[in-house]
C-alpha positions in Angstrom: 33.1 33.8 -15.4 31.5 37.1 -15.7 30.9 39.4 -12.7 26.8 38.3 -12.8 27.5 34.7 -12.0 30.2 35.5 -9.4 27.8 37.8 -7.9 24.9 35.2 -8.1 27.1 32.6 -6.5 27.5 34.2 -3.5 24.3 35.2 -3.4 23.4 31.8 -2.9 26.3 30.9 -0.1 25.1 33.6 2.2 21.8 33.2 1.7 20.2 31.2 4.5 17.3 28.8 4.2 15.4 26.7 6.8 13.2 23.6 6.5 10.4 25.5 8.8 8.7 28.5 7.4 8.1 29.7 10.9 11.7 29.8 12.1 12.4 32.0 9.1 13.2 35.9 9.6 10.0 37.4 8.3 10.4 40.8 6.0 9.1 44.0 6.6 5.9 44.4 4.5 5.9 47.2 2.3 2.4 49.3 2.1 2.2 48.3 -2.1 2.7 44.6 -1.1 -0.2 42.9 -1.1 -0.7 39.1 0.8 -3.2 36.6 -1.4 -5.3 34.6 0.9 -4.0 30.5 -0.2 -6.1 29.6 -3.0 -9.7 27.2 -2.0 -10.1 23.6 -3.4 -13.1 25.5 -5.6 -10.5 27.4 -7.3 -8.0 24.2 -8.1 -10.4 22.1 -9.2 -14.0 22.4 -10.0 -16.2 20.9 -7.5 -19.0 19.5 -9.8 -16.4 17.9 -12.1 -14.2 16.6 -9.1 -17.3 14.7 -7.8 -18.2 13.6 -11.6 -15.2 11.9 -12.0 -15.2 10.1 -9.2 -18.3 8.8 -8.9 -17.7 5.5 -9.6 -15.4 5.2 -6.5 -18.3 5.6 -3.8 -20.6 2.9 -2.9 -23.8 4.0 -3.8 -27.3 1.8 -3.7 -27.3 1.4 -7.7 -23.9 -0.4 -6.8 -23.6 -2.2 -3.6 -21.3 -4.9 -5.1 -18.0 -2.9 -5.7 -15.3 -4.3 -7.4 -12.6 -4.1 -5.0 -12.8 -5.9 -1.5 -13.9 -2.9 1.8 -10.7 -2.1 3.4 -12.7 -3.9 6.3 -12.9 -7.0 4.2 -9.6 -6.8 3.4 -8.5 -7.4 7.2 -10.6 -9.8 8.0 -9.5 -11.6 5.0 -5.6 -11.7 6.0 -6.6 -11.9 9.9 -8.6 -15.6 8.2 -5.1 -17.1 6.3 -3.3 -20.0 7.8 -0.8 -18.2 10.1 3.3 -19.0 10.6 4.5 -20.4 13.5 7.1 -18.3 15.3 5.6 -15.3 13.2 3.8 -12.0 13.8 0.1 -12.9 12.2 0.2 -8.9 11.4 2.8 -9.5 9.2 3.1 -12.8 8.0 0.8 -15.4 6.3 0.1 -18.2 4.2 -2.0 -18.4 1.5 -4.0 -21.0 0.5 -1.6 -22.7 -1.3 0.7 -22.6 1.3 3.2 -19.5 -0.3 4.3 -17.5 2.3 3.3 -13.8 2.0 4.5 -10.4 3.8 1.6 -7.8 4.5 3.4 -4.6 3.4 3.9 -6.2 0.0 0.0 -5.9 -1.7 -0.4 -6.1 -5.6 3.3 -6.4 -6.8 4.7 -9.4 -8.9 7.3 -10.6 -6.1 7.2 -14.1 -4.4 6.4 -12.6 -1.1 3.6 -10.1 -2.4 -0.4 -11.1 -2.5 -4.2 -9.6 -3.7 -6.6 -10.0 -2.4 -8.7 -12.5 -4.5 -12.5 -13.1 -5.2 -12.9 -16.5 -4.8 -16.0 -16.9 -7.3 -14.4 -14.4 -10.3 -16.4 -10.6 -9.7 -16.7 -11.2 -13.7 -19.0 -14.2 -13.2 -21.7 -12.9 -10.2 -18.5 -12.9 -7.4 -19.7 -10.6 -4.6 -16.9 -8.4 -2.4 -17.6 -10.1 0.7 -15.5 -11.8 3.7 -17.0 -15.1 2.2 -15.9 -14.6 -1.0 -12.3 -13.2 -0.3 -9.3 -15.2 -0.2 -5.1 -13.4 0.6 -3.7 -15.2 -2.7 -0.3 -14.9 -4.2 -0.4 -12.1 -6.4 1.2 -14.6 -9.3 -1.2 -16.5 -9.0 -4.1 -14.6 -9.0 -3.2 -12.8 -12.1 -2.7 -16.1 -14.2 -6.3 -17.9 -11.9 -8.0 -14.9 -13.7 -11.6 -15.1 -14.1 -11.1 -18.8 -14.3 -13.3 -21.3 -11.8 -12.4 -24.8 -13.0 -8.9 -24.5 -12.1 -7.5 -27.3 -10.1 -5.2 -26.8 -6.9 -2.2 -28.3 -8.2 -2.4 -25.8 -11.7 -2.3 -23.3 -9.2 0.5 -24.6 -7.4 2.7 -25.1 -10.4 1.7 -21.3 -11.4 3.0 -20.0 -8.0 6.3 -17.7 -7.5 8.5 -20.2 -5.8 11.0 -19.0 -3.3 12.6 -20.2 -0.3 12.7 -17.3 2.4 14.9 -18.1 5.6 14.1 -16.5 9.4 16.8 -14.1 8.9 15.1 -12.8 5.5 12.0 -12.4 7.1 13.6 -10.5 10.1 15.8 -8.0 7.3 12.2 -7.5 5.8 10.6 -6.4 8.8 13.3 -4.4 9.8 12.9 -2.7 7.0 9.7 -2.3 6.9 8.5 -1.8 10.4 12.3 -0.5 12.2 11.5 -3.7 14.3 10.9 -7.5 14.2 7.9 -9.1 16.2 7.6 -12.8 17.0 4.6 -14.5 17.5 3.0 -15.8 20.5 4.0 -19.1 19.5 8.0 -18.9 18.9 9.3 -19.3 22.3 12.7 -17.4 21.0 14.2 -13.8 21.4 12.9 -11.3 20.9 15.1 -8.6 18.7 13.6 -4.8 19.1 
């Protein structure tokens, strides 16, 4: 090893570093050194352009049918599914197929994951309201597609099928939340 790196190395053992840039021992300023203010949001990215690109985001009277579902829409929507007895309706429902979904799991290919669907395809004149919004198995909404004369049991036979006991469901939310809720209607424990 060559005196540079053994010099370097403990360098970096004495040196002290903390998490919190206020509890770190300030140096003296010297008069040539001089402090840049942070640099403004006009100087990392061009205003006119930030706005140009995206545009097509904001909801704007040209457009008052967006794609995606409000993220008001979106709650009603889930608070609307069929709920699970002995559940948290936060945090568990069915769809309308009767697969159970988890709320923290949204777009992902999983058994326990859902979208939020446009019941009437947004490619054939669907609108992105509460009437036309359905919490679907994301599985099954990607193979529904645009499609309207699709009959319930196609659906059924297209769904992610797995079998998901109370003591999955309570690992999940533990997980997820630190905690796991019942609902009103379980008339068991309660485990905090």
């Amino acid at each position: 090893m060559s005196a540079n790196t053994t010099a370097e190395n403990r360098r970096r053992k004495t040196k002290k570093s903390t998490p919190f840039p206020s509890t770190r021992r300030s140096r003296p300023h010297s008069p040539n050194r001089r402090l840049s203010p942070p640099p403004s949001a006009a100087a990392i990215v061009d205003g006119d352009l930030f706005v140009r690109e995206f545009e097509f985001l904001q909801i704007s009277p040209e457009n008052p049918n967006p794609r995606s579902f409000p993220h008001s829409v979106k709650q009603q929507c889930w608070d609307k599914a069929e709920k699970i007895k002995g559940r948290h309706p936060d945090r568990w429902r069915r769809d309308a197929l009767g697969n159970t979904l988890f709320r923290k799991l949204v777009g992902c290919p999983g058994c326990l994951c859902h979208d939020y669907d446009h019941i009437i395809p947004y490619s054939k004149g669907g609108k992105s309201t509460l009437e036309n919004c359905q919490v679907l198995q994301a599985t099954v909404n990607r193979s529904k597609g645009n499609l309207t004369e699709i009959s319930r049991s196609e659906l059924i036979r297209k769904s992610a099928y797995c079998r998901v006991s109370g003591r999955d469901m309570d690992f999940l939310e533990l997980s997820s939340y630190g905690n796991v809720r019942r609902g009103q209607d379980s008339g068991g424990c309660k485990i905090q």
